[in-house]
N, C-alpha and C positions, 0 to 999 in steps of 0.2 A: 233311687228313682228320681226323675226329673218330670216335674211336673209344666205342663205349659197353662199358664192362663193369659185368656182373653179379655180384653177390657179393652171398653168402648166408653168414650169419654160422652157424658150428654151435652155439657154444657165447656165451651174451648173459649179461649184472649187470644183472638188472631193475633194481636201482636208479638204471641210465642210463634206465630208459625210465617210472619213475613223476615225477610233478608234486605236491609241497606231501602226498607222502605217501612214508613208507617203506616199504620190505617188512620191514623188523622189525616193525611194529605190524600186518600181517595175518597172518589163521590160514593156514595150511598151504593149504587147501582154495582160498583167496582167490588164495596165489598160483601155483596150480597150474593155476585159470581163469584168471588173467591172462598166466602164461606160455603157455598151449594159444594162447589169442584172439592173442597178438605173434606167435607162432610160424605160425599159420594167416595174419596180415596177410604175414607177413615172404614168405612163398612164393607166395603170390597175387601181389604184387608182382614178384617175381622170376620167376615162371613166368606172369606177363601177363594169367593168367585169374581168375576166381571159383573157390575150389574149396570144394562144396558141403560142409554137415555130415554127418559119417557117423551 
């Protein structure tokens, strides 16, 4: 049998998830869009659907 589990991270180090950029060198605001936009991919994945912008 092949089990699948889900796991959904609460707490992430964007710094595992940027490429050829830090988040020392963006502003506040930068990575506040980029943590929402991971945060929004990470559950869409885990919960199977699209979920729309509020």
């Amino acid at each position: 049998n092949i089990f699948h589990t889900k796991m959904l991270l609460k707490e992430f180090d964007l710094k595992h998830y940027m490429f050829h950029t830090k988040p020392e060198d963006l502003t506040e605001t930068e990575r506040q869009e980029i943590t929402a936009a991971l945060w929004k991919e990470m559950r869409e994945i885990y919960y199977g659907r699209n979920i729309s912008a509020v």
